[in-house]
C-alpha positions in Angstrom: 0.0 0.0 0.0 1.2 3.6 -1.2 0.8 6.7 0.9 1.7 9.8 -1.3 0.7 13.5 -1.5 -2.8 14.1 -3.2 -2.7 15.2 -6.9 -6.0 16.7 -8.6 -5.7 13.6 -10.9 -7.2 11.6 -7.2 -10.1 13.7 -6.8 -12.4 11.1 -8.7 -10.8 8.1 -6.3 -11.4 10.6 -3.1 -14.6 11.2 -3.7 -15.3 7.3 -4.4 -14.2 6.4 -1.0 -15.9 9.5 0.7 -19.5 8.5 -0.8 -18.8 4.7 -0.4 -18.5 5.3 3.7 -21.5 8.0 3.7 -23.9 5.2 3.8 -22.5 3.6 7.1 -23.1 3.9 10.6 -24.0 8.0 11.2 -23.3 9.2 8.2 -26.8 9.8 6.5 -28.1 11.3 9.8 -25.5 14.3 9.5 -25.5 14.2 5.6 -28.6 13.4 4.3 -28.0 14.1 0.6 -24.5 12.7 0.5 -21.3 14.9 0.1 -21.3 15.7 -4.2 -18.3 16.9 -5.8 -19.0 20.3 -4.8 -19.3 19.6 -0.6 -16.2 17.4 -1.2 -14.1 20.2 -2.9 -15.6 22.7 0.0 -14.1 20.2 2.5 -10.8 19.8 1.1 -10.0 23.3 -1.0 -9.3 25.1 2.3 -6.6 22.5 3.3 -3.8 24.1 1.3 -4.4 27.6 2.1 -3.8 27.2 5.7 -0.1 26.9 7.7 1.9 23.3 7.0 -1.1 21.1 4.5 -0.8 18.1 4.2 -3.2 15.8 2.3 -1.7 12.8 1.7 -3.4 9.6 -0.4 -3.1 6.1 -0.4 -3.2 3.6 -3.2 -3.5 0.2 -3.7 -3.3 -0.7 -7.3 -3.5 2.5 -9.1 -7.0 2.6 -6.9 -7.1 5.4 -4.1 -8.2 3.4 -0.6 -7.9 6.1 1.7 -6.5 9.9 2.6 -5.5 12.3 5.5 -5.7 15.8 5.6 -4.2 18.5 8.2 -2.9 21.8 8.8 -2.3 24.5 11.4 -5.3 24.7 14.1 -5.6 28.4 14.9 -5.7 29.4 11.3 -8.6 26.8 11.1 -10.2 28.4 14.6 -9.9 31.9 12.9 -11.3 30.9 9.7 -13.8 28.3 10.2 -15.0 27.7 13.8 -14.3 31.0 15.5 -17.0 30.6 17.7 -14.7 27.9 19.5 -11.4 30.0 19.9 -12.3 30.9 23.8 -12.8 27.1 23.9 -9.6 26.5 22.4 -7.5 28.7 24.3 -9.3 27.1 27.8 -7.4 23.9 26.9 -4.2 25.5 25.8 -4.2 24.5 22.2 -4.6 27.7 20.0 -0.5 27.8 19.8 1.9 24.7 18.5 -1.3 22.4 17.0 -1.9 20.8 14.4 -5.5 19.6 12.9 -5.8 16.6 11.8 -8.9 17.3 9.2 -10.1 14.4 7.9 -8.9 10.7 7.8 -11.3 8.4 5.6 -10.6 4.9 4.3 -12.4 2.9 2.6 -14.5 0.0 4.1 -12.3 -2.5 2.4 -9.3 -1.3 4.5 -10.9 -0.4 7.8 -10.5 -3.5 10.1 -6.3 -3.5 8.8 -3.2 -0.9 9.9 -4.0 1.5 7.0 -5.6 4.0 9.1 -2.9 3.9 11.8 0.0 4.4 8.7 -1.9 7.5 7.6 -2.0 9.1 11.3 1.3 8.1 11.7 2.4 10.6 8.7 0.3 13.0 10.2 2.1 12.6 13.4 5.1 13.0 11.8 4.5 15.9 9.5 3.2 17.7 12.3 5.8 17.3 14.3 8.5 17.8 12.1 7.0 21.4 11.4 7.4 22.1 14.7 3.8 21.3 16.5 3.8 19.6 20.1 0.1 18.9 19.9 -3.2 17.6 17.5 -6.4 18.2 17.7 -9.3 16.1 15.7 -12.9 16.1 15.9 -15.8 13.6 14.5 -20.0 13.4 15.0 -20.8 11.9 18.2 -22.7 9.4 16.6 -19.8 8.6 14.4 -18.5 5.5 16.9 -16.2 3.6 14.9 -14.0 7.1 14.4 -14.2 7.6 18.2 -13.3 4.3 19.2 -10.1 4.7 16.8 -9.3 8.2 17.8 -9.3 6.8 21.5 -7.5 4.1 20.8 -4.5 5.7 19.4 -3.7 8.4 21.6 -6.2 10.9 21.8 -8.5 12.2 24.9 -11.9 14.1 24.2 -11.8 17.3 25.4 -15.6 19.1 24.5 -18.2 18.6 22.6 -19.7 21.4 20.0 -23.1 21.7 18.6 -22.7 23.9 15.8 -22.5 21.8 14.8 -22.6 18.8 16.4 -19.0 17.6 17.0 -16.5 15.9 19.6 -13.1 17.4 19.3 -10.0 15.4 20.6 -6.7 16.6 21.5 -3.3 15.2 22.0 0.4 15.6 22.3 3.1 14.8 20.5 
């Protein structure tokens, strides 16, 4: 299995994985309609104009099972969430953290390691530009996503309804 950096010529494989998971578990009760091309690009467009992207891929023969994205926290607090930045500065984590964005694999590849190698070049990119903490967040109903952010390091720290959200921190 390949991890590289995402290319526009992966968009098409992205957005096959994204809508083959939007039918599981709590998925249709936050997105009803699915995520089209259009709610996918919203997602992901803002992931390069932010402090240290990273959006990495992975591939399995030539087919795209799975992808990571991150980037600086506060510029993501300033820009998207701002309602939260008291919240974030309670718990210390406005300075030195990465966000971890989005990781999705594919059902295929859920029960294996693939997840774990994609945080783990997160961990590492985020680190190696300097951050000493990450912060994630996912639905509440979403209990697969919380049972693996648990499981590999990180602690809920509050829960958001606007929307509805658990956010997780971390440190390096």
């Amino acid at each position: 299995m390949l991890i590289r950096p995402y290319s526009e010529g992966d968009f098409e494989g992205i957005k096959k994985v994204i809508q083959n998971i939007q039918s599981e578990e709590c998925w249709p009760h936050y997105y009803p309609n699915g995520w089209d091309e259009e709610r996918i690009r919203q997602e992901f467009n803002p992931v390069l104009n932010y402090k240290h992207p990273l959006f990495l891929v992975s591939e399995e023969n030539h087919e795209i099972t799975g992808l990571i994205a991150g980037h600086d926290l506060e510029s993501f607090v300033d820009n998207e969430i701002s309602h939260l930045k008291n919240k974030f500065h309670e718990f210390d984590l406005l300075s030195e953290t990465f966000y971890q964005r989005d990781i999705i694999v594919d059902k295929k590849h859920q029960r294996g390691t693939l997840g774990l190698r994609l945080f783990r070049e997160l961990q590492k990119h985020a680190s190696e530009s300097g951050y000493s903490k990450l912060v994630t967040r996912t639905p509440p109903l979403n209990v697969r996503g919380r049972t693996f952010f648990n499981k590999i390091g990180y602690e809920e720290i509050f829960e958001d309804d606007n929307p509805s959200r658990i956010y997780f921190a971390m440190k390096l």
